[in-house]
C-alpha positions in Angstrom: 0.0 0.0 0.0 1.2 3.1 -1.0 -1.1 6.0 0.4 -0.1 9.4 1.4 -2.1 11.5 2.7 -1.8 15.2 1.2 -1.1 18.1 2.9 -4.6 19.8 3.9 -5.5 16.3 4.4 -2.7 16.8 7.6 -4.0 20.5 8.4 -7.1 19.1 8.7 -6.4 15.9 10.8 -3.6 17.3 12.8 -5.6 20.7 13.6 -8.0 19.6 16.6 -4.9 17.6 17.7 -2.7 20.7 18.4 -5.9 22.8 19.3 -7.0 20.3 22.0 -3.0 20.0 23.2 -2.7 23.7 23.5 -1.9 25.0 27.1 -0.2 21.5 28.2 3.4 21.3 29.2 5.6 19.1 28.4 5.2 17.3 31.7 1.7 16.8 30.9 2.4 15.6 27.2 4.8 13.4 27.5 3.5 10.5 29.8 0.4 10.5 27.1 2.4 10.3 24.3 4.4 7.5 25.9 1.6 5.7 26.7 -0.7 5.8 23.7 1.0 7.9 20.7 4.6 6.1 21.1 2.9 3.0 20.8 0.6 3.1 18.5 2.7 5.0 15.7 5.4 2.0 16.0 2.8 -0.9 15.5 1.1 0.7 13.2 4.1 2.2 11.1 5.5 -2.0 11.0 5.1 -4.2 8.1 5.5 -7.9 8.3 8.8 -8.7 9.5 10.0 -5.1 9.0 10.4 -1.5 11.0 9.2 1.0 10.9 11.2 3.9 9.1 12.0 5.6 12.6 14.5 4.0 15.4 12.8 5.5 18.5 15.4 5.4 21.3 14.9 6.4 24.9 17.0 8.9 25.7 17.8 8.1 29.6 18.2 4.6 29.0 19.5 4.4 25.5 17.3 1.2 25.0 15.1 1.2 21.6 11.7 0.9 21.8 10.7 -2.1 19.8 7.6 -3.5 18.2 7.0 -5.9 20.8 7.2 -3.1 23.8 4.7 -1.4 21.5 2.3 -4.3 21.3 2.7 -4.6 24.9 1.5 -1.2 25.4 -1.2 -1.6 23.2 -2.8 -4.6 24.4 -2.8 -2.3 27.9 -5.1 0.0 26.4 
């Protein structure tokens, strides 16, 4: 599959996003993204037996967050 979403197809997606995120801190982003963005981007950016086009890496711990953590994390939700 090969779709891309164009560009005011993004405006138009990402808009409530960064309208409902306005005001936070990053204190108050960052546990949500961990615990439903992070993981949903890397399972769903994964093909069979293949990454995803981003190594995401934890920055205190160096470890690299993997598409099993990710399936972890979602079966959590």
């Amino acid at each position: 599959m090969s779709y891309k979403p164009t560009e005011e197809q993004l405006i138009e997606w990402g808009k409530p996003i960064a309208e409902m995120l306005n005001g936070f801190t990053k204190d108050d982003i960052e546990p949500l993204f961990e615990r439903f963005v992070l993981p949903i981007y890397v399972f769903a950016s994964r093909r069979p037996n293949e990454d995803g086009k981003w190594k995401i890496v934890n920055r205190e711990t160096g470890e690299e967050y993997t598409g099993d953590m990710a399936t972890i994390a979602i079966d959590k939700i």
